[in-house]
C-alpha positions as CSV (number, residue, x, y, z in Angstrom):
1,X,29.0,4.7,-19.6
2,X,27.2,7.7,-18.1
3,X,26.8,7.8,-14.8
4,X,23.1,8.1,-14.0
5,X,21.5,11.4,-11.6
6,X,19.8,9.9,-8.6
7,X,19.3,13.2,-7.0
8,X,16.3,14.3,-9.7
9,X,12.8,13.5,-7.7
10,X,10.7,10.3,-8.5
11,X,8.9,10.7,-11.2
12,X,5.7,8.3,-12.4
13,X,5.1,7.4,-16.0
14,X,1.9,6.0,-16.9
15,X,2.2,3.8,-20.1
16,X,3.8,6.4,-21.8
17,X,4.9,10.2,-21.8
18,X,7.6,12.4,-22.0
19,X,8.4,10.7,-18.0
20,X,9.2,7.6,-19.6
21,X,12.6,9.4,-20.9
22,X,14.1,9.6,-17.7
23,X,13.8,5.7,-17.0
24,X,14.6,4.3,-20.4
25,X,17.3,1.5,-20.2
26,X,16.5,1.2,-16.6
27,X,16.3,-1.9,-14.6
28,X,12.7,-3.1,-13.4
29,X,11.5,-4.3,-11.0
30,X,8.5,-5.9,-11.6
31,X,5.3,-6.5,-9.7
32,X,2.2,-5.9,-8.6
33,X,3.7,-4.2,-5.1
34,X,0.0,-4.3,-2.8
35,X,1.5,-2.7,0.3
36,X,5.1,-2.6,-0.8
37,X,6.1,-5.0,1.9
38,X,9.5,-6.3,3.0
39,X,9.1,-9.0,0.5
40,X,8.3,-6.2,-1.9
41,X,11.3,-4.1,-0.9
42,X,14.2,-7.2,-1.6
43,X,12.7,-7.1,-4.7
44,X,13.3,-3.2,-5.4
45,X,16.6,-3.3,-3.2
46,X,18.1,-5.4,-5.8
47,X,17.3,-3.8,-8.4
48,X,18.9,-0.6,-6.8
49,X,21.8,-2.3,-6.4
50,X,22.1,-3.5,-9.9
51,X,21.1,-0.6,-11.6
52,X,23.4,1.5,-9.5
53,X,26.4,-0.9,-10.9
54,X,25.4,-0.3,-14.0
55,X,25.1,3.3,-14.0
56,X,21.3,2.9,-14.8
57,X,17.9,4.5,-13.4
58,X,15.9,1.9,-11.1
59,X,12.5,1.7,-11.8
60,X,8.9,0.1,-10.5
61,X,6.4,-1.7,-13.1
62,X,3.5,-2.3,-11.7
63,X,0.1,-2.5,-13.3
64,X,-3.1,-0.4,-12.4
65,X,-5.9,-1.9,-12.1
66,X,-5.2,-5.0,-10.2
67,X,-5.0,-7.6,-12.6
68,X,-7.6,-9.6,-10.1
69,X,-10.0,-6.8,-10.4
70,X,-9.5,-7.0,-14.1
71,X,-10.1,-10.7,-14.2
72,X,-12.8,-11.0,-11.4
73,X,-14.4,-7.6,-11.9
74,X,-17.4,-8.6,-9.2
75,X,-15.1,-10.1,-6.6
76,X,-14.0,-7.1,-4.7
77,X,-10.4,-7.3,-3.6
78,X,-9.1,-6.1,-0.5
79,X,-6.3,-4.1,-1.8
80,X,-3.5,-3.0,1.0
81,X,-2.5,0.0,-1.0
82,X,-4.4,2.0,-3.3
83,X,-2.7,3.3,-6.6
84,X,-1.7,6.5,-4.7
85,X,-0.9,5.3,-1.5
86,X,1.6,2.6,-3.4
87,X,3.2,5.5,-5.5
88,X,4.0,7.0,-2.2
89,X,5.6,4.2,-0.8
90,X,7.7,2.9,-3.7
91,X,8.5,7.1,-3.3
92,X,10.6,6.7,-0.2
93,X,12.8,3.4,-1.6
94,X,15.6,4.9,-3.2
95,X,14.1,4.4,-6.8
96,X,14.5,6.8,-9.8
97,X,10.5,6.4,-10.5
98,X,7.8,3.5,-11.6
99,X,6.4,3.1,-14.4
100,X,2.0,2.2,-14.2
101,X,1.5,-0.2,-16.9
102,X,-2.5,-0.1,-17.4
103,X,-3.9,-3.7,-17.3
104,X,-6.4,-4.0,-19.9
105,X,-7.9,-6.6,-22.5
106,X,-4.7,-6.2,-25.1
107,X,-2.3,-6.2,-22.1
108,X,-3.9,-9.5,-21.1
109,X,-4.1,-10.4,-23.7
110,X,0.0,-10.6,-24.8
111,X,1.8,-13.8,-24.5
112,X,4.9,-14.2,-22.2
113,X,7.1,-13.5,-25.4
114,X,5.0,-10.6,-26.6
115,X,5.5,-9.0,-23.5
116,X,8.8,-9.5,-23.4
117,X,9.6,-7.8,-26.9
118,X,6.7,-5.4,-27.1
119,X,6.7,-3.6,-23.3
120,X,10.1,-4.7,-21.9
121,X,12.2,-4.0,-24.7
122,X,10.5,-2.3,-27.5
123,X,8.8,0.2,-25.7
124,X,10.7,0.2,-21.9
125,X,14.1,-0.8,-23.3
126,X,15.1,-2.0,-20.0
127,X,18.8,-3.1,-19.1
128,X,17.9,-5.2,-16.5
129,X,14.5,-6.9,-14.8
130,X,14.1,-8.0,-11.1
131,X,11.6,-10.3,-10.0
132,X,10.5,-12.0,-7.2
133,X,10.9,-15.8,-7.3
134,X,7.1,-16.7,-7.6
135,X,6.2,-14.1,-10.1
136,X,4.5,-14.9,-13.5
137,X,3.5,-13.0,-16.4
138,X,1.9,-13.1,-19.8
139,X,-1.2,-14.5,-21.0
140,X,-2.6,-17.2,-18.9
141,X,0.4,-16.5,-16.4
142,X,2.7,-18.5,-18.8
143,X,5.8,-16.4,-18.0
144,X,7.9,-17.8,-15.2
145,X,11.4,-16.7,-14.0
146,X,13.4,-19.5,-15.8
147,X,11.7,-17.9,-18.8
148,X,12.5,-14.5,-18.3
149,X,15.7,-15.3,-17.5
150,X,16.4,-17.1,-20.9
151,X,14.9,-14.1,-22.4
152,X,17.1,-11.6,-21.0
153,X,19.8,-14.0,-22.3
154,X,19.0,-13.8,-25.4
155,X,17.6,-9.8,-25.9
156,X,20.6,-8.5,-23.9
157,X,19.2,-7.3,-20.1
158,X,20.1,-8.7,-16.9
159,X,17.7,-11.1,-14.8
160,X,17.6,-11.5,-11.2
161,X,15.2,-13.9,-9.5
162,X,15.2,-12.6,-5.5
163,X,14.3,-15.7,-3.3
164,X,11.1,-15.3,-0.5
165,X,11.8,-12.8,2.1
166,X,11.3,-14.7,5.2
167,X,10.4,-13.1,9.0
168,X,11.0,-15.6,11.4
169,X,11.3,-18.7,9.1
170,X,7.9,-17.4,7.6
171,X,7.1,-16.3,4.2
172,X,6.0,-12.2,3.8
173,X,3.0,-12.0,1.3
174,X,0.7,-9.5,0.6
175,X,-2.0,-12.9,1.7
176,X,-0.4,-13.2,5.2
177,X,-0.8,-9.5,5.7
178,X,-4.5,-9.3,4.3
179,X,-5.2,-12.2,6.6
180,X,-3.4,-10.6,9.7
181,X,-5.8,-7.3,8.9
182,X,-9.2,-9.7,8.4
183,X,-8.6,-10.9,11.8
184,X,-7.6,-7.8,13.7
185,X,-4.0,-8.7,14.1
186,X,-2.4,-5.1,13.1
187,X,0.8,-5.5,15.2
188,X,1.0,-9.0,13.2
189,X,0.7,-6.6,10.0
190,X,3.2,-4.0,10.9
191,X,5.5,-6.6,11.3
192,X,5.2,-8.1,7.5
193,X,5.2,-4.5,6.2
194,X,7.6,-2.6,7.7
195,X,5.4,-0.2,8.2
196,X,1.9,0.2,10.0
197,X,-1.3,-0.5,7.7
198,X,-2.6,2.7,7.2
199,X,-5.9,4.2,4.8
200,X,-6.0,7.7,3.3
201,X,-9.3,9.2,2.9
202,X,-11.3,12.4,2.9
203,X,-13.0,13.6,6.0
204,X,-17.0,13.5,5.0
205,X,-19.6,15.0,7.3
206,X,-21.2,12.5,10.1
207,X,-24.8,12.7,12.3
208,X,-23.0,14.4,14.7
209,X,-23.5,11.9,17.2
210,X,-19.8,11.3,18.7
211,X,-19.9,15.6,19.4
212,X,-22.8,15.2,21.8
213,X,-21.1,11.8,23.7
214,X,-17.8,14.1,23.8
215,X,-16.1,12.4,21.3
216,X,-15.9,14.6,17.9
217,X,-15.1,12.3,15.3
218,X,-13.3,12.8,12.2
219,X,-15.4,10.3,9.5
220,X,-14.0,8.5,6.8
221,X,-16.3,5.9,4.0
222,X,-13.6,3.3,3.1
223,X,-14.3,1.4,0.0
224,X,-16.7,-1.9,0.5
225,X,-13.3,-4.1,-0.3
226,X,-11.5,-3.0,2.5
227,X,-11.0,-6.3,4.3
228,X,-9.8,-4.7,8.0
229,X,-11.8,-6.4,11.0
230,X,-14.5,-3.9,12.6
231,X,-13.7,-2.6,15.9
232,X,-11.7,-0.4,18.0
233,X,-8.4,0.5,17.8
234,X,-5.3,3.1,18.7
235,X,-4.5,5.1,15.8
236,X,-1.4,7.6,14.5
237,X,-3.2,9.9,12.1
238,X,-1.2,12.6,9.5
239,X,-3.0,15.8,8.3
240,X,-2.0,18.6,7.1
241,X,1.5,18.2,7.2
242,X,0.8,17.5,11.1
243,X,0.7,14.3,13.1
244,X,-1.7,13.3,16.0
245,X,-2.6,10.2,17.9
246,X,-6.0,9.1,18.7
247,X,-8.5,5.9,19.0
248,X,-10.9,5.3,16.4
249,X,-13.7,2.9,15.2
250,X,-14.1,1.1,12.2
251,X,-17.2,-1.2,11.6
252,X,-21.2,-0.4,11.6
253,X,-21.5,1.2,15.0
254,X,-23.5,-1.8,16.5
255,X,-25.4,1.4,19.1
256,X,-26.4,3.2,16.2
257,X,-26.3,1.2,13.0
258,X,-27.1,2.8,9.8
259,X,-26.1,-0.2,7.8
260,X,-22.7,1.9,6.7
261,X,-19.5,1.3,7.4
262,X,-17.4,3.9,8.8
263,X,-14.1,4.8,10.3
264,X,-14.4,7.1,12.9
265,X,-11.6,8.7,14.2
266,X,-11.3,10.9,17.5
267,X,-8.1,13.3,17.9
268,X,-6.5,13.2,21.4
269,X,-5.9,17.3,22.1
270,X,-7.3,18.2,19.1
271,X,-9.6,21.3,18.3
272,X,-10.5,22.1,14.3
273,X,-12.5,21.9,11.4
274,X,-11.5,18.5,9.3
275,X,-13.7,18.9,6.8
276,X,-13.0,17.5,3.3
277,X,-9.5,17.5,4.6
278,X,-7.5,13.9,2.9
279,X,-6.4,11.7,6.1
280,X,-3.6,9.0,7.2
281,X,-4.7,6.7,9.3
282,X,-2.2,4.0,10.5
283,X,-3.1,1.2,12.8
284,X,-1.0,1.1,15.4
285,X,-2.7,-1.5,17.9
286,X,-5.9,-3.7,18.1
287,X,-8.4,-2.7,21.6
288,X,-11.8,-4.4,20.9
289,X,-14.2,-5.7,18.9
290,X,-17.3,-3.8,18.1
291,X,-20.1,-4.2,20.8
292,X,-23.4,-3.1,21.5
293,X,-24.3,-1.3,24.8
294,X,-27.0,-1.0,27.3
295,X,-27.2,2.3,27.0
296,X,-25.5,5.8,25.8
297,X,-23.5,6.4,29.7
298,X,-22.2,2.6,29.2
299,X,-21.0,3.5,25.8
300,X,-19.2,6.6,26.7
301,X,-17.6,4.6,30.0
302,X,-16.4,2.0,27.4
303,X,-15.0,5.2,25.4
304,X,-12.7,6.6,28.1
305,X,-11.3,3.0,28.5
306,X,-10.6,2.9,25.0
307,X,-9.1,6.2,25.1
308,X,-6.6,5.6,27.7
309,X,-6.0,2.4,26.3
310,X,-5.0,3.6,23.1
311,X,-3.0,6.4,24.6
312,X,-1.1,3.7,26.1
313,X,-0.5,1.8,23.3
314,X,1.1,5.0,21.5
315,X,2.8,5.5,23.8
316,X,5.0,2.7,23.5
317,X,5.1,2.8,20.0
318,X,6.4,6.4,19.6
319,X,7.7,6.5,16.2
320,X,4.9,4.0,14.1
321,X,3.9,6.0,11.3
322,X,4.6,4.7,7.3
323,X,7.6,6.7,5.5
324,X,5.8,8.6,2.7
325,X,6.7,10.4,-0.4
326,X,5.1,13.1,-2.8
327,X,5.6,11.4,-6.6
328,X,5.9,13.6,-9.2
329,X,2.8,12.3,-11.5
């Protein structure tokens, strides 16, 4: 057996493409991977391991869109991770590449068999498939693990089933950590992840209004599904190769509201044009809620608090920032 190159980058193959060569006969893993969690990472460390025995690339499959956006097309759903952002992660695990299946009607549309013989080994011609012990596939989610297994049995690739990942006797799941973000609770987040929640966006122009309080904000329009509660909080941001800390906003601005949601982010020691530039923003520690003010020299006292209080917060968590890779697409 040939002993497979790990040291070529990660590469992303979506449905199919000349990428696809270098991860045939790999082992899957297979998921949808919102936020690549710890729960997420078992998953993929196995099938390292295993394809590493085996002398085999080890490989994502994950599906683009969401198959609950696909199936509840009105029901926005607050992702964790965006396409990109979830490439850039499974980047940084030690896996050869992924492979983004694209969920459509004839993908929905294929039995549990059909998808074993038409994607996993006609077209993928995996050696081996790892799954998490709750996932289900196929065509009214008929699929389950006993069924794989017997599958891989019988058309010749490996099977493991990985068990839940527990954190202090509790289950990690990409729920948990969309609830912990709904109600403010980022350290509770971090924790699940592994990582600190974080958004990537492009910097869009503002009313100017945090320049004349002597706060210069970088703004940011998150998509309407983004489920993070509104309010203040201490912020590591990357940009342009360069990191900075700072305190930022998220919410409707209750002073001034506009009726749009925006994150607003203010640099600490920070002096530039941000301008269409693509931002990190991790969330590194809850301050407030969102409140309205008596007036402006009230808002700007309740500013400096923030400020120092986020500085503070950053301080003791020196190193919080998500591990992040550049894919090869």
């Amino acid at each position: 057996m040939t002993e497979h190159d790990h040291t070529k980058p990660f590469v992303v193959a979506h449905d199919a493409g000349p990428a696809l060569d270098r991860l045939r006969r790999a082992v899957v893993a297979i998921g949808n991977f919102d936020g690549v969690h710890r729960g997420h990472r078992a998953v993929i460390g196995t099938a390292i391991d295993r394809a590493r025995a085996a002398g085999r690339p080890a490989a994502a499959l994950s599906f683009e869109p969401h198959p609950r956006s696909f199936f509840q097309p009105d029901a926005p759903s607050f992702r964790l991770t965006s396409e990109a952002a979830k490439l850039r992660l499974l980047a940084t695990t030690g896996l050869d590449g992924a492979i983004v299946l694209t969920f459509d009607a004839p993908l929905a549309g294929l039995t549990a068999e059909q998808f074993v013989n038409q994607v996993l080994v006609d077209r993928f011609a995996i050696s081996g498939a790892v799954i998490g012990f709750n996932f289900h596939f196929g065509k009214a989610r008929q699929g389950t693990p006993d069924f794989l297994t017997a599958e891989g049995a019988h058309r010749g690739f490996s099977v493991d089933v990985v068990p839940p990942f527990l954190l202090d006797g509790r289950r990690v799941s990409s729920g948990a950590i969309r609830d912990a973000l709904a109600a403010g609770h980022v350290a509770e987040a971090t924790e699940l992840l592994g990582y600190p929640y974080f958004v990537t966006a492009q910097v869009v122009h503002g009313d100017k209004r945090g320049r004349e309080l002597g706060y210069p904000t970088a703004n940011l329009q998150l998509g309407p599904e983004c489920g993070l509660k509104h309010g203040i909080y201490a912020v590591r941001v990357g940009v342009d190769g360069q990191r900075y800390d700072g305190v930022a906003s998220f919410g409707r601005r209750p002073m001034f509201d506009s009726g749009v949601v925006l994150l607003e982010v203010f640099l600490f020691d920070f002096s530039g044009d941000l301008y269409g530039a693509a931002m990190d923003v991790a969330f590194v520690a809850w301050i407030r809620p969102e409140l309205k003010f008596d007036g402006v020299d009230e808002l700007i006292r309740r500013m400096d608090d923030d400020s120092r209080q986020a500085r503070a917060a950053l301080r003791r968590a020196p190193d919080a920032f998500p591990v992040l890779g550049n894919p090869g697409i």
